[in-house]
MDTraj code that builds the backbone (N, CA, C; nanometers):
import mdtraj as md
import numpy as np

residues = "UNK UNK UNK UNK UNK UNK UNK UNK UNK UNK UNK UNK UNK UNK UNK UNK UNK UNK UNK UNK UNK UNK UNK UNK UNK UNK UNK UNK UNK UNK UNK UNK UNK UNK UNK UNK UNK UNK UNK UNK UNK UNK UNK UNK UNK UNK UNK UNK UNK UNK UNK UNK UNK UNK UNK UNK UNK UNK UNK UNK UNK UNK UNK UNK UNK UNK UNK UNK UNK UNK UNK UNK UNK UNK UNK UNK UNK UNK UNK UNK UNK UNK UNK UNK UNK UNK UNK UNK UNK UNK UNK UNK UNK UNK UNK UNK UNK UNK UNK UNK UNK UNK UNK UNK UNK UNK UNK UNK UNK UNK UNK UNK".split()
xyz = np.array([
    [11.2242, 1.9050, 5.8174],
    [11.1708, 1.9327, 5.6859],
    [11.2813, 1.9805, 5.5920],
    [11.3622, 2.0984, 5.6489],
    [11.4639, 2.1141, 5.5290],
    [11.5617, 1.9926, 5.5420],
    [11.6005, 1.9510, 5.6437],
    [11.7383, 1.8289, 5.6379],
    [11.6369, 1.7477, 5.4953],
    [11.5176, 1.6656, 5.5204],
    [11.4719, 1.5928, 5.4451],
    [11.5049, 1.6611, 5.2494],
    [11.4405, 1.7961, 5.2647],
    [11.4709, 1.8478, 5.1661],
    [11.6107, 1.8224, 5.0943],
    [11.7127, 1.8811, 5.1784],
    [11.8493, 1.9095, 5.1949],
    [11.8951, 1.7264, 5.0782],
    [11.8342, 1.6239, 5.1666],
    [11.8840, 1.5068, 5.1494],
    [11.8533, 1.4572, 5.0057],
    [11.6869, 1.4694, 5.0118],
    [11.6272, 1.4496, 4.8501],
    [11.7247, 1.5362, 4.7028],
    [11.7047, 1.6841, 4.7697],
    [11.7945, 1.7191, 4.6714],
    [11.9528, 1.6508, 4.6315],
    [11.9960, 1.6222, 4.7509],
    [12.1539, 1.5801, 4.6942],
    [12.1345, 1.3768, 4.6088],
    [12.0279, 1.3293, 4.6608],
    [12.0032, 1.2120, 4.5785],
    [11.9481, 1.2366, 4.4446],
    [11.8314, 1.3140, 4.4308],
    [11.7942, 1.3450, 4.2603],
    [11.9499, 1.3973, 4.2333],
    [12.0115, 1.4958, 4.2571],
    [12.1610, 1.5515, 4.1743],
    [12.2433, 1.4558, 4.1446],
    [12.2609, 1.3442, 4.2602],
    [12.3592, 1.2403, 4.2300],
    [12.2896, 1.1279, 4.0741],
    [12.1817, 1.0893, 4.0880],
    [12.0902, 1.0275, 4.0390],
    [12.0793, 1.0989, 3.9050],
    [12.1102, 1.2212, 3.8662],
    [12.1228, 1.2564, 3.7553],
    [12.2493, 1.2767, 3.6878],
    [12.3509, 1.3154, 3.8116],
    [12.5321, 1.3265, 3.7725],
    [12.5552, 1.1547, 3.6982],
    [12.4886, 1.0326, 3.7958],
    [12.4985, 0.9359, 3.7197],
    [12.4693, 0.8741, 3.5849],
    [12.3527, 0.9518, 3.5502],
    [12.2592, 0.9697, 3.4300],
    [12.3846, 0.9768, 3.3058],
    [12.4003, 1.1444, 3.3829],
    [12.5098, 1.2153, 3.2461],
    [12.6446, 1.1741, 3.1906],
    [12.7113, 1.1112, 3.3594],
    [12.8254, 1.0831, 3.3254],
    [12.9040, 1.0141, 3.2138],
    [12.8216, 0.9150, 3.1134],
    [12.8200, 0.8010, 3.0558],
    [12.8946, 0.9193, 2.9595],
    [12.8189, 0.9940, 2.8866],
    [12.7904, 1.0992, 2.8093],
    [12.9258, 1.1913, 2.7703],
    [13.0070, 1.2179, 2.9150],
    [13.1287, 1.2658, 2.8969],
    [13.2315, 1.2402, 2.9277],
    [13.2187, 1.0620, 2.9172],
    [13.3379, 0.9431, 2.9347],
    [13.4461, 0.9602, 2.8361],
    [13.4388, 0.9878, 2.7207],
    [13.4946, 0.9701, 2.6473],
    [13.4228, 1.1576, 2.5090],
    [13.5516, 1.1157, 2.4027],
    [13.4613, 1.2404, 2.3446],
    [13.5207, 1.2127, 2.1973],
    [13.5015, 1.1978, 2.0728],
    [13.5371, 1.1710, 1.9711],
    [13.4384, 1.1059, 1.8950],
    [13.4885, 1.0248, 1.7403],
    [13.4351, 0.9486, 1.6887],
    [13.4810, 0.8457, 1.6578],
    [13.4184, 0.7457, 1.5680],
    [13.5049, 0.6173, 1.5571],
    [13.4038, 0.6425, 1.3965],
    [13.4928, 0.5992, 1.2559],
    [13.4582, 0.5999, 1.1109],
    [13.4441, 0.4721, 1.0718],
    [13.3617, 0.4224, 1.1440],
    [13.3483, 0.2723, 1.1523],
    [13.3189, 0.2183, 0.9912],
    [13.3865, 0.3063, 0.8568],
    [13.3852, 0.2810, 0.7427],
    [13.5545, 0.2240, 0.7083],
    [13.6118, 0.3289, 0.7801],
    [13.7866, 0.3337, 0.7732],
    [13.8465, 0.3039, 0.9196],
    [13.7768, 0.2702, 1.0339],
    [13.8232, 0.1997, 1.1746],
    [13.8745, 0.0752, 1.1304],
    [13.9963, 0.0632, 1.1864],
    [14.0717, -0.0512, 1.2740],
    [14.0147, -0.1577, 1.3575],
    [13.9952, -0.2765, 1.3792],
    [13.9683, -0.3672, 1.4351],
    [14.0057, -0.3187, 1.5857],
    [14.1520, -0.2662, 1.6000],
    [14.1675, -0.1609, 1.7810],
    [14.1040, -0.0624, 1.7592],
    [14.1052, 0.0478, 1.7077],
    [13.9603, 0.1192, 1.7143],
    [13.8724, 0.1329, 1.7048],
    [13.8252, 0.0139, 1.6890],
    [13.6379, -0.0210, 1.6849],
    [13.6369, -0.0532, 1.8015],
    [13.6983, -0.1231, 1.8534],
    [13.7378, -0.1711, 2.0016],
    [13.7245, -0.0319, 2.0825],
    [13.7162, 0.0840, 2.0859],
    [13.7290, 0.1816, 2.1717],
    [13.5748, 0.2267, 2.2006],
    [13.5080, 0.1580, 2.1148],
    [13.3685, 0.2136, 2.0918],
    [13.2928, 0.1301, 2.2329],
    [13.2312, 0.1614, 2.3361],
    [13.1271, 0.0951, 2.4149],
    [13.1329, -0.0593, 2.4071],
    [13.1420, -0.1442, 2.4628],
    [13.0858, -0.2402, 2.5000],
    [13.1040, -0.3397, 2.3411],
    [13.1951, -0.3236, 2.2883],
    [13.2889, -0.3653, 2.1788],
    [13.3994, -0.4341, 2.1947],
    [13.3698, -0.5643, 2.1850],
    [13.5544, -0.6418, 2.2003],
    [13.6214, -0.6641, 2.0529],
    [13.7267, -0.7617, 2.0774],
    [13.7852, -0.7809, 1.9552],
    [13.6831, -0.8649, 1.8652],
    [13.6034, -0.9843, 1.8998],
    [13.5123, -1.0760, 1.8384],
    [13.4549, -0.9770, 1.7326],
    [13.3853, -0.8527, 1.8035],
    [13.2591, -0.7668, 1.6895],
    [13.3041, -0.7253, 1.6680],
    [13.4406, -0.6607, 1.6922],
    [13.5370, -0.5385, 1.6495],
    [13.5446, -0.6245, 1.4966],
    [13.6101, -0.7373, 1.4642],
    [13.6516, -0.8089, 1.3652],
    [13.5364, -0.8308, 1.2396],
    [13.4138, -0.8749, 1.3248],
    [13.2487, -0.9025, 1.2450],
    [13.2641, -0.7560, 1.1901],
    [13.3089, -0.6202, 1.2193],
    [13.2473, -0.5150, 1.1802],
    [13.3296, -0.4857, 1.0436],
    [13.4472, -0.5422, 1.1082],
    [13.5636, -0.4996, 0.9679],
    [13.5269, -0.6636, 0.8410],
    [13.4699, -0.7226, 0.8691],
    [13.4658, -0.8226, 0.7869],
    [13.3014, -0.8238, 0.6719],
    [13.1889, -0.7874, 0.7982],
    [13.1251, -0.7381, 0.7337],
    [13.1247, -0.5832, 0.6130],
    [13.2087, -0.5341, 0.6532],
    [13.2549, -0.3813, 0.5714],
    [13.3363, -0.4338, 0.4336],
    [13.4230, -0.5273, 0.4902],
    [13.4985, -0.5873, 0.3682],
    [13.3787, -0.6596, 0.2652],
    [13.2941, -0.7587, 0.3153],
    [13.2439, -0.7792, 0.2410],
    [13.0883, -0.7496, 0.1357],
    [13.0327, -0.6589, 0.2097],
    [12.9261, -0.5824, 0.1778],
    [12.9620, -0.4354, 0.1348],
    [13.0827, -0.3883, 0.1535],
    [13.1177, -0.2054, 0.1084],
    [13.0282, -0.1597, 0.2195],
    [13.0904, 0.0060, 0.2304],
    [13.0586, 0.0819, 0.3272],
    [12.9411, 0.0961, 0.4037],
    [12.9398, 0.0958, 0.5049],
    [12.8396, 0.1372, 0.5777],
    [12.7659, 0.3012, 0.5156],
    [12.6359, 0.2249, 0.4882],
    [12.5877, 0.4157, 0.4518],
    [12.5358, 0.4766, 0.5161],
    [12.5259, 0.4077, 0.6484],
    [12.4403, 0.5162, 0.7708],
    [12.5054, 0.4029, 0.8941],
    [12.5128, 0.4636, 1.0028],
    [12.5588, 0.4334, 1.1382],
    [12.4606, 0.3054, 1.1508],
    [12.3414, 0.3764, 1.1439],
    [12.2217, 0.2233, 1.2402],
    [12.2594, 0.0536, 1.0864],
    [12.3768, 0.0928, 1.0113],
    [12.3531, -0.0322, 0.9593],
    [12.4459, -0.1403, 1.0382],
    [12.5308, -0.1322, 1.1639],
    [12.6019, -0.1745, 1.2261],
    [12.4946, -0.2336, 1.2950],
    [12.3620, -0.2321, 1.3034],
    [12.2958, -0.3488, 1.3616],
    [12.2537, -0.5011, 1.2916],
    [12.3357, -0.4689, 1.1225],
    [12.3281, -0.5676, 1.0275],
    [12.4535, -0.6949, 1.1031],
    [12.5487, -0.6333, 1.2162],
    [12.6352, -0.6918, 1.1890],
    [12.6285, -0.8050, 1.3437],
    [12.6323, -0.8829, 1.3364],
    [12.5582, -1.0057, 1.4217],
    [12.6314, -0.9656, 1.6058],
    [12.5723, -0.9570, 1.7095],
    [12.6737, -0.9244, 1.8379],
    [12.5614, -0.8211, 1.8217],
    [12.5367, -0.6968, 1.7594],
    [12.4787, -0.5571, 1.7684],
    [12.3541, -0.5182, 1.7321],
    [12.2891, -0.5665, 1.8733],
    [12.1204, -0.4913, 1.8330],
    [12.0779, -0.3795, 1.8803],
    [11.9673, -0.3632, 1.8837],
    [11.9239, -0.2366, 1.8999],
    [11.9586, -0.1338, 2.0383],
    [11.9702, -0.2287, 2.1607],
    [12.0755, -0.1999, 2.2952],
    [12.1849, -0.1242, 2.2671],
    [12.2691, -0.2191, 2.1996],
    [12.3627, -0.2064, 2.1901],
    [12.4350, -0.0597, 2.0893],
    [12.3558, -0.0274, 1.9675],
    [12.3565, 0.0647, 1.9140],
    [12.3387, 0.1978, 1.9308],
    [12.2474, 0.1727, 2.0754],
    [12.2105, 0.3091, 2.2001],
    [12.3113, 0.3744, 2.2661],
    [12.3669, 0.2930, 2.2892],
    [12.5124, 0.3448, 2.3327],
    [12.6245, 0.3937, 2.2178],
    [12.6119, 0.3091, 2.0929],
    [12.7393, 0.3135, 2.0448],
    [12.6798, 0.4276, 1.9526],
    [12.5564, 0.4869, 1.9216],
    [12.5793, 0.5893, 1.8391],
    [12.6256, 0.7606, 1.8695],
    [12.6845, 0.7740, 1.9945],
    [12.7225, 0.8457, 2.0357],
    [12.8287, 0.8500, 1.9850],
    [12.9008, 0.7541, 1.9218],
    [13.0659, 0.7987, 1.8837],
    [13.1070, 0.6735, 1.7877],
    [12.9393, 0.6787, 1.6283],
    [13.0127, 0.6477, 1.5294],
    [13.0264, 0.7405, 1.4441],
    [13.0222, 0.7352, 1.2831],
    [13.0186, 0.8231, 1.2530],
    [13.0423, 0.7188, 1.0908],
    [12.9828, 0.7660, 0.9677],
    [13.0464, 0.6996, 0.8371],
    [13.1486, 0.7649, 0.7665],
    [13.1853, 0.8785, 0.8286],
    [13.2855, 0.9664, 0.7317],
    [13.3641, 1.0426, 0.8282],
    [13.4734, 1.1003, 0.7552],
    [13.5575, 1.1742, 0.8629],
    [13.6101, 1.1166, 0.9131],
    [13.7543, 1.1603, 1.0228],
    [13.8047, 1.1111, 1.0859],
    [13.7755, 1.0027, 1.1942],
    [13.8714, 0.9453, 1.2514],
    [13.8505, 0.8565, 1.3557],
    [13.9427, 0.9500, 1.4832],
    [13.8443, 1.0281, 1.5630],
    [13.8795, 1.0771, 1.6741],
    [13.8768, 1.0688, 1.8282],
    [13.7979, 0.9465, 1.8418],
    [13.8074, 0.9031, 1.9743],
    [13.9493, 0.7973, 2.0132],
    [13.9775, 0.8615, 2.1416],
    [14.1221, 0.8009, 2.1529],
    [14.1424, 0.7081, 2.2587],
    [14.0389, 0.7084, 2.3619],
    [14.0401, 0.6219, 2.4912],
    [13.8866, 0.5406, 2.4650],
    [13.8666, 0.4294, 2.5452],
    [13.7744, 0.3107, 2.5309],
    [13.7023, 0.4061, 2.6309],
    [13.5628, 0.3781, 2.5448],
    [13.4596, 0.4651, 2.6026],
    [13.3642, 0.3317, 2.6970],
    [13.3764, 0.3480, 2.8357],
    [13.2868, 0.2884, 2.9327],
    [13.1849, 0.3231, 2.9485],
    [13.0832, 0.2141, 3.0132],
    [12.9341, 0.2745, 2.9964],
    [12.9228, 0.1487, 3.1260],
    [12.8478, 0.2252, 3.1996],
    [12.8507, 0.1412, 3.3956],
    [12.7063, 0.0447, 3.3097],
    [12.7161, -0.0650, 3.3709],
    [12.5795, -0.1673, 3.3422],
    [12.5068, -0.1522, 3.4119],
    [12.4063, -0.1972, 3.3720],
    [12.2360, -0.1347, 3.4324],
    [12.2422, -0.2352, 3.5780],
    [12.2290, -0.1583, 3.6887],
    [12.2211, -0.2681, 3.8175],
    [12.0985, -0.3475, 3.8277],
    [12.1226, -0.4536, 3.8468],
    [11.9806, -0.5224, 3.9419],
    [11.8982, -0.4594, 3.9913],
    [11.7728, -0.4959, 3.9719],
    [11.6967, -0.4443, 4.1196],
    [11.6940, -0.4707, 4.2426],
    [11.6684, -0.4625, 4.3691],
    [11.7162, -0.5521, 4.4442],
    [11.5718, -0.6591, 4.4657],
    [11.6366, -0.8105, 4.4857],
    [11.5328, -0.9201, 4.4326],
    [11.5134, -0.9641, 4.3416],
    [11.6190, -0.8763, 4.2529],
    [11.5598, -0.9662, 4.1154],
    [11.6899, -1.0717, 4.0810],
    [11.7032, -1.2040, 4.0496],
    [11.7541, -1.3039, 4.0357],
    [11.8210, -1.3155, 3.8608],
])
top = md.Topology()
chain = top.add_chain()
for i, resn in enumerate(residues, 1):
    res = top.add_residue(resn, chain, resSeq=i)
    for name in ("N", "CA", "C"):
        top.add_atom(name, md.element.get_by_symbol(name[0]), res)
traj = md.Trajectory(xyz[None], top)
């Protein structure tokens, strides 16, 4: 009974260390008004392709006036914005300095 205990507890802890970790991968912002095509790139699950859509859309529409309008910009829906609003930001510096990873959602097992 306690081993069982013992065991459950260390799987919910792991099962939640995995949860959080995403969270304190990285720590900064990105001013995705005044970001770089390489520092948009640092943002989640961001390559050069959307990195470029983001600076092109900015060029040609003017500033972003709120974070969620980066789902105007084609590559970035609502998924995708889940992650990345952790470290945009429309003003202020650009302070994130390393490419922020985010582990992909596993399979279930059986599912194809």
């Amino acid at each position: 009974m306690i081993r069982t205990l013992r065991i459950t507890s260390l799987i919910l802890a792991a099962a939640l260390l995995v949860g959080v970790l995403p969270a304190f991968a990285a720590e900064g912002k990105v001013n995705i008004n005044t970001a770089s095509v390489e520092q948009l790139q640092l943002l989640p699950r961001i390559g050069p392709a959307v990195a470029q859509r983001i600076v092109e859309h900015r060029e040609k529409n003017g500033a972003f006036k709120a974070a969620t309008d980066l789902m105007l910009v084609r590559g970035i829906g609502e998924k995708s914005y889940e992650l990345l609003a952790p470290y945009v930001a429309t003003s202020g510096a650009t302070t994130l300095a390393e490419k922020v990873r985010v582990p992909r959602p596993q399979k279930a097992e059986g599912a194809s």
